[in-house]
C-alpha positions, 0 to 999 in steps of 0.5 A: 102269808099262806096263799092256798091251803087244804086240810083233809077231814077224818072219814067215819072208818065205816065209810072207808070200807065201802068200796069209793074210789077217791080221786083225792084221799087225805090230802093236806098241804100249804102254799106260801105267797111267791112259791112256783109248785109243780105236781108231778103224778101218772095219769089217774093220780088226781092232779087235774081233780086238785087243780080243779078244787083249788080253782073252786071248779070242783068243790071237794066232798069232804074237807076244804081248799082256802085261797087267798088272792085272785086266782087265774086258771087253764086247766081245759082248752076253751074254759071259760069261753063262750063258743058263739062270742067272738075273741074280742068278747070273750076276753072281756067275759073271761076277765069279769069271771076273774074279777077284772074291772072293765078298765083293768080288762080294757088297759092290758087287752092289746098286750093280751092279744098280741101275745096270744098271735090272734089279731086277725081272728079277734072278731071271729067266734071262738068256735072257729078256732084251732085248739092251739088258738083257744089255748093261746088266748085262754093262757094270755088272759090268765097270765096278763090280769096279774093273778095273785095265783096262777094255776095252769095244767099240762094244756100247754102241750096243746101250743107250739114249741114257741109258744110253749117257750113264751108261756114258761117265760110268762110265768117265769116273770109271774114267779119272779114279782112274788106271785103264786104259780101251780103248775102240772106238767110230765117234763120234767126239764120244764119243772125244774126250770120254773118250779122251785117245790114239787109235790107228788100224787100217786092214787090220789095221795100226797106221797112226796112234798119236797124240793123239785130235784127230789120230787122228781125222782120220788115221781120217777120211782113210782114209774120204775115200779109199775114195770112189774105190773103187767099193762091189761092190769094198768088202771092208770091209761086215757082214752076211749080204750076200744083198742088197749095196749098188751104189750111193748117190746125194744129189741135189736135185729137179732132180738138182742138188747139194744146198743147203740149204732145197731138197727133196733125194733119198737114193737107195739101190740094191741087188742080190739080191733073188732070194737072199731070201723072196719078199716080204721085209720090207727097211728101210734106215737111214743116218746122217749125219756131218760132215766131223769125223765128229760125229753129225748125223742118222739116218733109218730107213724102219723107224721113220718110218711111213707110207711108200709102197710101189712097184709091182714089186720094184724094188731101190731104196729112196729117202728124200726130204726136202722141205726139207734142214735142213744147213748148208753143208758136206760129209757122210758117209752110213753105210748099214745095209740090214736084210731077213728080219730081219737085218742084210744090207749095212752100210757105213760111208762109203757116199757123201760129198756137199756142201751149198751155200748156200740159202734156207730159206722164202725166207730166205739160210742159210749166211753166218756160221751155226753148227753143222750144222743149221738150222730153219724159223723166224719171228720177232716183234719188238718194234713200235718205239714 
């Protein structure tokens, strides 16, 4: 049985030639019952706007999206909440808005709650609560009122470690008795661990519909391929843009290409400072991702004290590392740059970079090692007898 379905209408060619931009442009695509789908696509690509048609948030401006079953949605902190009402109340209101019956609400509400960690806080309004307590809440109703469809968007990211474990097990269980799993995320470990199909979006187009393992890398490709593209031009960045990212650079000491066990530098250069406070508070964090796209590490100025600060109001910001753990190979720097308090620049595949072989403490690392990563290290061995 077909669960979701979208088909695209034929435009009037005239009306092509106006200058509309389309965050979904002749999408078509079905969904089988019992199928868990990861979107892949860069920021901008219109995976949130399908998400939101599919929940019949959006309605689309030409063709249409059918569903068939009930459908439980995360696609935004808070969605559906009532921010007066307490947590008690609002998963009675969510559940209702999901269609849930009072008694279907009433039997699974306990098991709700203590997956969501909130029961010292159930009669507090919800406008008191953290960003990660709205999400666990908001995810546990979606996910225990059995949903034919299950639709959730990279929000999670939002929760802690644990949670987020406990919310890929959830619907991972959801998959497993049939049911239908849309699923957004940029980990692409998470994708391939839950989803079995992956469909990709680049400037609101479908340019992939195949199996998660060759989704990934069609997702991955169009990443390498903005390299070229010089970052003022992006188009496909988030946030307030009163500071913009110009350029990123990894080098050695010498301003040589990385190896591994040398001292390397992150150097990250901005413009804007004029259009924020006079002293603002600007913290940069960057994640770092193999040429798979697997998660390897993450440094934030935020959460990494003390630093020092430069003399001036120079718009670079650089992360130095004395001895660089990476094993050979290429990697990928995302870039968020935070000031005033929100959320300024952030760019996915803000530069790649390659690692050569090196020596750590005095040791050759690369020739037949494993994983992504090394460590400092010494060893004690048996004496022979």
């Amino acid at each position: 049985m077909d669960v979701a379905t979208v088909r695209r209408k034929q435009t009037d060619p005239e009306s092509d030639q106006r200058r509309v931009l389309r965050a979904l442009d002749n999408v078509s695509f079905e969904i089988n019952a019992g199928e868990a789908v990861g979107f892949l696509g860069s920021n901008g690509a219109g995976k949130s706007t399908l998400l939101k048609v599919l929940s019949r948030i959006t309605p689309p401006s030409s063709g249409w999206a059918e569903i068939r079953g009930r459908v439980g949605a995360l696609l935004e902190v808070g969605s559906g909440f009532h921010p007066e009402l307490s947590g008690r109340e609002n998963v009675f209101l969510n559940g209702a808005v999901l269609g849930m019956s009072r008694a279907e609400i009433t039997a699974s509400f306990d098991e709700i709650v203590e997956f969501a960690g909130v029961q010292r806080f159930l009669e507090t309004p919800v406008k008191r609560y953290s960003s990660g307590m709205y999400v666990r809440l908001a995810f546990s109703v979606a996910a225990h009122l059995l949903p034919e469809v299950l639709i959730v968007d990279e929000v999670l990211a939002v929760g802690d470690a644990a949670f987020q474990r406990k919310c890929l097990a959830r619907m991972s269980s959801i998959a497993a008795q049939g049911r239908t799993v849309l699923f957004v995320s940029h980990n692409m470990s998470v994708l391939q661990s839950l989803c079995s199909r992956g469909v990709v979006l680049q400037s609101g187009r479908v340019i992939a519909d195949a199996s998660i393992i060759d989704a990934s890398r069609a997702y991955l490709a169009t990443l390498e391929q903005v390299e070229a593209v010089d970052l003022l031009d992006r188009t496909d960045r988030r946030g307030w843009q009163h500071l913009i990212l110009t350029s990123v650079g990894v080098h050695d000491g010498s301003g040589r290409a990385a190896r591994t066990g040398d001292s390397a530098g992150f150097t990250f250069r901005f413009t804007g400072l004029d259009n924020v406070s006079a002293n603002p508070a600007i913290s940069l964090r960057f994640h770092l991702y193999d040429e798979l796209g697997q998660p390897v590490a993450t440094l934030d100025s935020a959460a990494n004290a003390p630093r020092d600060s430069a003399d001036g109001r120079p718009e670079e910001i650089v992360c130095e590392v004395d001895e660089l753990p990476l094993l050979p190979g290429r990697y990928r720097v995302d870039v968020s740059l935070r000031a005033d308090g929100h959320l300024q620049d952030e760019l996915q595949a803000a530069a790649w970079f390659n690692v050569e072989d090196g020596l750590l403490q005095g040791r050759p690392v690369g020739l037949g090692a494993l994983g992504r990563t090394t460590m400092p290290h010494a060893w004690r061995l048996p004496k022979p007898a």
